[in-house]
C-alpha positions, 0 to 999 in steps of 0.5 A: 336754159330751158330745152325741148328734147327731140329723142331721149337723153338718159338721165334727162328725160323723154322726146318732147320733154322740157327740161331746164339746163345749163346753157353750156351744155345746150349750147355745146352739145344739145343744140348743135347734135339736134338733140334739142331745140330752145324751148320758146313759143315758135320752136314749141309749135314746130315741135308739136307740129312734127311730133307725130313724124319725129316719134315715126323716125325714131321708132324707125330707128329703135326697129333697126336698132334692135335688130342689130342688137339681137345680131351683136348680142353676145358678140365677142372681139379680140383685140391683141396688144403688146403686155407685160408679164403682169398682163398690163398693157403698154398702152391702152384699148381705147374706145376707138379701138373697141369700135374698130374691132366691131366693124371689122367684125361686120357691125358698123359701130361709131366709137360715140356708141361705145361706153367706157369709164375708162380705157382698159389696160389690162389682159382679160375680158372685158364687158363693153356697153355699146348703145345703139340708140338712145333707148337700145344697148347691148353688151360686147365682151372684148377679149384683150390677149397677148396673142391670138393664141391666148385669146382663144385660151382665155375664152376656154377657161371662161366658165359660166360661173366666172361671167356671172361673177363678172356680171355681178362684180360690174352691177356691185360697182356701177351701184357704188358709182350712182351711190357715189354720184348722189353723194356729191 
């Protein structure tokens, strides 16, 4: 099914773009979000007849988006859950719960911005992508901690050579998850 994209959508393509897709994923998500409009000859003369305004809003959008970005940027939030001795955790952060953090904090954060492969279930910090717009993310270190007391410890013996460690640890394997991805 062939769409035409009213913002970007990472690893699909630009506003305006047409894009060929699988009609489930156009008819479950793109279509009802406003993502995305059928790509017929009417729906292609609204668009261009909107383009200009629809490239307006979102540039609106991405202004607020960085302003927001810059404020966060850097933003640490604790979380503190129950664990075992072996710093797993009964239970698990989930992204409603990272989101739940960040607006406590003073952000206003949908948990549909927060980015995670997979829940954390471990004590530690852990770097969080949120996504404030299509084209504006930032990143948020959430500090899971037994205690407020151990969190401010685990935030002391964080050196800057322990998060540039932690920072090349997660770039080595988000490119082991896209090598990955393009083998299959």
């Amino acid at each position: 099914m062939e769409v035409i994209l009213l913002e970007r959508i990472e690893k699909l393509g630009q506003m305006g773009d047409v894009v060929k897709v699988r009609p489930g994923f156009a008819r479950n998500y793109l279509l009802p979000q406003k993502k995305a409009l059928r790509a017929t000859r009417e729906n292609r003369q609204f668009f261009e007849a909107q383009r200009a305004q629809l490239e307006t809003t979102n540039l609106e959008h991405r202004k607020e988006a960085d302003a927001i970005s810059r404020k966060m940027n850097g933003l640490t939030v604790t979380i503190v859950r129950q664990a075992s001795d072996n710093d797993q955790l009964y239970g698990s952060v989930t992204v409603r719960n990272i989101a739940q953090a960040i607006t406590e904090v003073g952000f206003t954060i949908d948990s549909k911005q927060v980015q995670m492969a997979r829940p954390i279930k471990t004590i530690g910090m852990h770097e969080i992508i949120v996504r404030l717009h299509p084209e504006v993310s930032v990143e948020v270190t959430a500090n899971v901690a037994r205690s407020e007391e151990e969190a401010i410890t685990q935030i002391e013996e964080l050196t800057p050579e322990d998060v540039a460690v932690n920072k090349s640890t997660r770039e080595n394997v988000t490119q082991d998850n896209v090598a990955d991805e393009k083998e299959s």
